[in-house]
C-alpha positions in Angstrom: 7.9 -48.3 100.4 6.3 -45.0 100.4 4.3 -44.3 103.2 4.0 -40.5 103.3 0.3 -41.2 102.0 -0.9 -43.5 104.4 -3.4 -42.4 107.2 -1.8 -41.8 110.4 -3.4 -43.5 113.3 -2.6 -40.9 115.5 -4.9 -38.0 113.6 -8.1 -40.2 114.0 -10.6 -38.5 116.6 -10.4 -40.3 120.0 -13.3 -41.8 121.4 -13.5 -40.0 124.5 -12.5 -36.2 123.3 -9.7 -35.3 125.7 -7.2 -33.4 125.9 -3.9 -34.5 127.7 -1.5 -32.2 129.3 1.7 -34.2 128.7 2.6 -36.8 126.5 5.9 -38.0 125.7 9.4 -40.2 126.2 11.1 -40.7 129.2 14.3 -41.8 130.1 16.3 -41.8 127.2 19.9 -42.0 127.2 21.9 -40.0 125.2 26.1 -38.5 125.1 26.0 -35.0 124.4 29.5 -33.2 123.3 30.2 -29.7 123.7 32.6 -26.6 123.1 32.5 -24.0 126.0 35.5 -21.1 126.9 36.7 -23.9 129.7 37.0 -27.0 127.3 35.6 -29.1 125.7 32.9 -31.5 127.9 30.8 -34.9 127.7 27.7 -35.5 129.3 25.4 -39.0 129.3 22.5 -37.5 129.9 19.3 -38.5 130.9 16.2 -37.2 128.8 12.2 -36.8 129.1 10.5 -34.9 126.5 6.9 -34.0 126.4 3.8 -32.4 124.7 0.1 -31.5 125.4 -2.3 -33.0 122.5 -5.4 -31.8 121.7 -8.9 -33.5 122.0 -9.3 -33.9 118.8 -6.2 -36.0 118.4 -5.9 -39.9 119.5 -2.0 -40.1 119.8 1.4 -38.0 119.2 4.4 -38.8 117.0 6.4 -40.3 119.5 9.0 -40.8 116.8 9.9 -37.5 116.7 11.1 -36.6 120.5 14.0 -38.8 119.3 14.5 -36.8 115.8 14.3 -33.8 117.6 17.0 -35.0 119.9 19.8 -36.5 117.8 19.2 -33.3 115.0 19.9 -31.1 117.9 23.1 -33.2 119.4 24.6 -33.6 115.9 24.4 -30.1 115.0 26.3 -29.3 118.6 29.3 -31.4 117.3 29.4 -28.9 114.3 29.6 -25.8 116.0 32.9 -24.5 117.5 30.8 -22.9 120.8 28.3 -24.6 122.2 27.4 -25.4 125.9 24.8 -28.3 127.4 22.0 -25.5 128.0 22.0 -24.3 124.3 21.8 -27.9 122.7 19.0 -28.7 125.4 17.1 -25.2 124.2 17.6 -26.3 120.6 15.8 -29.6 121.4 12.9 -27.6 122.5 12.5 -25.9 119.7 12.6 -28.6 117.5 9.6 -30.3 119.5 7.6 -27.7 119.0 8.4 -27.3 115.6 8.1 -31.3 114.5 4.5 -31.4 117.1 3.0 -29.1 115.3 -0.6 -29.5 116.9 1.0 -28.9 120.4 0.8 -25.3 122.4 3.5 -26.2 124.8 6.7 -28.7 125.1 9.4 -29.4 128.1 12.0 -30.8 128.1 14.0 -32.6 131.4 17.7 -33.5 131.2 19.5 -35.1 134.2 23.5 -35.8 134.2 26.8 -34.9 136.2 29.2 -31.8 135.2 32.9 -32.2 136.4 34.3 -29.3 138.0 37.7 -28.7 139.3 37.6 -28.2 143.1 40.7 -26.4 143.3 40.9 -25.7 147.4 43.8 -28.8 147.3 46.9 -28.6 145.6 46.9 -30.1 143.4 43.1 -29.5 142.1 40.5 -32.6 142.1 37.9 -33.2 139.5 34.4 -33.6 141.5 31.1 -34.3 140.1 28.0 -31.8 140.3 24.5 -33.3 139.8 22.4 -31.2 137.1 18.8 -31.0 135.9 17.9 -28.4 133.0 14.8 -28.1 132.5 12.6 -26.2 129.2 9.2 -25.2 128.7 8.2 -23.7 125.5 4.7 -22.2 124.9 2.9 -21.1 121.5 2.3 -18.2 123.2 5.8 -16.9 124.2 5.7 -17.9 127.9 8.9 -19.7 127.8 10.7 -21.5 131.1 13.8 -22.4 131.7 15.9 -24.0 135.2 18.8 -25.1 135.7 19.3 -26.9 139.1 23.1 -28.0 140.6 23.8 -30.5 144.1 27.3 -30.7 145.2 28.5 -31.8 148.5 30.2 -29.6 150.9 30.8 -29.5 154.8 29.3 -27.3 157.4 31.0 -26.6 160.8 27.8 -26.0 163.9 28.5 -22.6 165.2 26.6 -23.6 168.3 28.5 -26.9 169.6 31.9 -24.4 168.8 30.3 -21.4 171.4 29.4 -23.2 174.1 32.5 -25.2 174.0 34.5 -22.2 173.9 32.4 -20.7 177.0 32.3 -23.9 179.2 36.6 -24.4 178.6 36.9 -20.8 178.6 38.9 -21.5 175.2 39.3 -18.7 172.2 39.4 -19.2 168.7 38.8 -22.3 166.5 37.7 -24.7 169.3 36.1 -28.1 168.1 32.3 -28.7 167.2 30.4 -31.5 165.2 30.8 -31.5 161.6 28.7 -32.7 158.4 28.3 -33.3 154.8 25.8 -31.1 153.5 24.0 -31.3 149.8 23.3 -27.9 148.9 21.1 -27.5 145.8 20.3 -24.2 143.8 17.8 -23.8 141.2 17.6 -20.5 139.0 14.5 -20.1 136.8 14.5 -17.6 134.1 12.1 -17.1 131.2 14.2 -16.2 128.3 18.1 -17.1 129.5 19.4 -19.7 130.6 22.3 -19.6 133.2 25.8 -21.2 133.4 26.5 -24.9 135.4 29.5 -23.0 136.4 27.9 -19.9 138.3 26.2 -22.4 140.5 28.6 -24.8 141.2 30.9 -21.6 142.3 28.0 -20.2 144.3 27.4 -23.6 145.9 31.2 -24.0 146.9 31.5 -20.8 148.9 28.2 -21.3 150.6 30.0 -23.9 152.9 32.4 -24.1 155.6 34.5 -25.4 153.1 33.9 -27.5 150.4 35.3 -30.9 150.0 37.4 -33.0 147.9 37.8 -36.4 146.9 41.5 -36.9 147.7 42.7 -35.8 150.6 46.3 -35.3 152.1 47.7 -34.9 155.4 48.4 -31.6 155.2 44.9 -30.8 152.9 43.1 -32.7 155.6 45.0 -29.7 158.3 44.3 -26.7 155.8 40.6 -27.9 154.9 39.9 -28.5 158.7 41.6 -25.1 159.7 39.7 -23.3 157.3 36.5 -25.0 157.9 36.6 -24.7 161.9 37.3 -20.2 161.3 34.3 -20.5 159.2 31.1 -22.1 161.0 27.6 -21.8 159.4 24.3 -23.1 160.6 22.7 -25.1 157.8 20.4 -21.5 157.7 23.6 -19.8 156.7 24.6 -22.1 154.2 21.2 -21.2 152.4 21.4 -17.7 153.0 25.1 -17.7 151.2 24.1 -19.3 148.1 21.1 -16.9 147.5 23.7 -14.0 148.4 26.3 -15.4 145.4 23.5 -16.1 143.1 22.1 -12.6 143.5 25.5 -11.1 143.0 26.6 -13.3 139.7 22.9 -12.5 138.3 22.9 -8.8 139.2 26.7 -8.8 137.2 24.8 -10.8 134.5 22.2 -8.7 134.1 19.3 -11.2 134.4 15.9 -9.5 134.9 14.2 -8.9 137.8 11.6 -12.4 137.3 14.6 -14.4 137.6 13.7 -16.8 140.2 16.7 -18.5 143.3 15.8 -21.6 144.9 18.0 -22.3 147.0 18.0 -25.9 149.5 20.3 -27.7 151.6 20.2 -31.0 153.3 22.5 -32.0 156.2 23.8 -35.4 157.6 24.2 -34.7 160.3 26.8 -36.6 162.5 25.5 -36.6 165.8 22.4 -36.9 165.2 20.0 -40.2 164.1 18.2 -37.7 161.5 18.8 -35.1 158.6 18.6 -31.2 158.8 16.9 -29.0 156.3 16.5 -25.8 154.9 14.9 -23.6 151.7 14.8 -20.1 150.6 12.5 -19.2 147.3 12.5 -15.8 146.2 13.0 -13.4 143.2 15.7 -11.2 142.0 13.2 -8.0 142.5 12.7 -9.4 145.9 16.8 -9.2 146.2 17.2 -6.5 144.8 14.9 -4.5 146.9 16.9 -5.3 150.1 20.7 -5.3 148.5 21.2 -2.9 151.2 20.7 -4.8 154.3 23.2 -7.6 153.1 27.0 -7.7 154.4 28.1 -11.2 153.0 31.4 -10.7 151.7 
């Protein structure tokens, strides 16, 4: 049956002429394949799509937010390079291009990247936690974030001082360690960055990072390393905006390119959490490149 010339419910003026802001799908599940210069990867993703709609509208194709995504995710199984941003940004532009009556479409993606945390011998596959996000206006005022968590540990630089002071002891004496979730976010308007430059940034923000299978001997060369390397939670912050800034000045991004940069600690002997943020621009970084001394 042909229905191409059947009235669409959705056209018909609403009763009460209002706009909405965001209209869409949520929580659709989806496997995503791609080709990048380190292998080929699989995501299950998680997906929210969304589009304003005009007064003068009642409803939106709901329909196709799904066309739009399995279009883009077959076409990624043709090409020979692709990556998990680019098939999210080709999503986005079919939205806008299948809801024509819209000004404005985002797009929300949530799944796990595996990354090899090679500071064990031999290497473990770990899990990051990822959120793209895309905003695409009629007007050209696109947005686009990525956001990685990984795990790491942090060492207390205080507990280790006064315990070297009070036992008059030297280097490397104990303190109170914790898992930390450190969490960056980079928002761009025209490019979006690599899982992999976070996830690297994250890992040298710690003490040390962590691992999923551990050793005897790892366990003696992660706890080494991590107890010559104490950070407050502060400094772990601090770290990752310093090896953002330096992979996005090497990059080239522009100088709107935002860092968000947050960390959460369990602490251990403690009955609550510690926390810490840091928001600012790469013209903010930039402007003080000279006063930093991270190595």
């Amino acid at each position: 049956m042909d229905l191409s010339d059947f009235d669409e419910a959705q056209r018909d003026d609403p009763e009460i002429p209002m706009k909405i802001d965001k209209v869409g799908v949520k929580g659709v599940k989806r496997k995503i394949s791609t080709s990048t210069p380190k292998g080929n990867f699989f995501y299950d993703v998680v997906l929210d799509a969304f589009v304003d709609l005009p007064k003068n509208m009642r409803g939106t194709h709901m329909s196709r937010d799904i066309e739009a995504f399995a279009e883009a995710i077959e076409e990624a199984k043709k090409e020979e390079s692709s990556s998990l941003e680019k098939v999210l940004k080709d999503i986005s532009d079919r939205l806008m291009e299948k809801h024509e009556y819209a000004t404005k479409a985002e797009l929300i993606a949530k799944t796990q990247h595996q990354y090899k945390e090679n500071f064990t011998n031999p290497p473990t596959n770990e899990m990051a936690n990822v959120t793209i996000a895309v905003t695409k206006e009629r007007n050209g005022k696109d947005k686009r974030s990525v956001t990685v968590e990984i795990p790491g540990l942090s060492v207390c630089p205080c507990a280790q001082q006064t315990f070297q002071e009070i036992e008059d002891m030297g280097y490397q004496t104990p303190s109170h360690t914790q898992r930390v979730n450190l969490s960056i976010t980079i928002i761009t308007r025209k490019r979006l960055v690599r899982i992999g430059w976070l996830i690297d940034a994250a890992r040298k923000s710690f003490s040390v990072p962590i691992s999923s299978l551990l050793k005897r001997e790892d366990e003696f060369e992660l706890l080494d390393h991590a107890y010559s390397n104490p950070k407050f939670i502060e400094d772990l912050v601090r770290y990752g905006v310093y090896h953002c800034f330096q992979t996005l000045k090497d990059e080239e991004y522009p100088e709107d390119t935002e860092i968000k940069v947050e960390a959460e600690s369990f602490e251990s002997i403690h009955p609550h959490n510690a926390y810490a943020k840091r928001e600012t621009t790469m013209r903010d970084l930039l402007k003080k490149e000279k006063y930093f001394e991270a190595e």
